[in-house]
N, C-alpha and C positions, 0 to 999 in steps of 0.2 A: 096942728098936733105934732108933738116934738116925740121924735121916737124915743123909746125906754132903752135900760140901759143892755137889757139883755139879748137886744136884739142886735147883730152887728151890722157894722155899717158898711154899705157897697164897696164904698173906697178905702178900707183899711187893708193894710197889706200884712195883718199882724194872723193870721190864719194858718194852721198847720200847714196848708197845701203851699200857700207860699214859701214860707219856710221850707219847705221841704224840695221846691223849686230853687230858691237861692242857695241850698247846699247841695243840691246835682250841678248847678251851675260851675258853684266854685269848685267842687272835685272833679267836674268834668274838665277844668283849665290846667291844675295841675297835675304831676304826676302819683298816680296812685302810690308808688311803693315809697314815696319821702313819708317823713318825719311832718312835715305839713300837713300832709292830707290825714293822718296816724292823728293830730293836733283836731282838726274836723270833726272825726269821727267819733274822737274821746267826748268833745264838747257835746255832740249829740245826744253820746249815749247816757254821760253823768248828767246833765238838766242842771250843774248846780255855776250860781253863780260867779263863781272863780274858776283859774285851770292855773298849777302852777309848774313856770317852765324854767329853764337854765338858761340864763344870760348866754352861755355858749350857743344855743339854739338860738336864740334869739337873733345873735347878731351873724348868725351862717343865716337865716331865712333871708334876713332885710340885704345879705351882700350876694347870695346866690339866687335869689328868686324872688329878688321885691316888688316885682308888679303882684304877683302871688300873694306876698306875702301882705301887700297894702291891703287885697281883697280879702284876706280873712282878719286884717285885722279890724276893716271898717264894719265887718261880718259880726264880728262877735262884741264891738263896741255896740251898735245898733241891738244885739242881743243882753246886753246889758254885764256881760260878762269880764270881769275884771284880770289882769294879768299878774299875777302873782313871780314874778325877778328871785330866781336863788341863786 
């Protein structure tokens, strides 16, 4: 008997509580009062598929805090969310 579609599956990670585990995770690594974590939050709380940032942001994240920054970016690629460059 092959389970239906409505039922979720043990090993999916795709479940609020997870999610919700992998962004206490990430804000718990960096520092609350950046611009990064302000970047987390916003994701959170708009649900929409894009967020768009300023290239200057962008390139202070990857040069001041890019172990940080790799983890939300692999964060919100696996989220599906797209980076919108101004």
């Amino acid at each position: 008997m092959e389970p239906s579609q409505d039922t979720p599956r043990a090993d999916s990670d795709d479940s609020p509580g997870s999610d919700s585990a992998r962004i206490a995770a990430i804000l718990a690594e960096l520092n609350p009062s950046t611009d990064l974590a302000s970047l987390v939050e916003r994701v959170c709380r708009s649900d929409l598929p894009w967020i768009v940032v300023p290239a200057l942001s962008l390139a202070a994240w990857e040069q001041r805090d890019p172990s940080g920054w790799a983890k939300v970016l692999t964060w919100l690629e696996t989220k599906g969310v797209t980076i919108v460059r101004i």
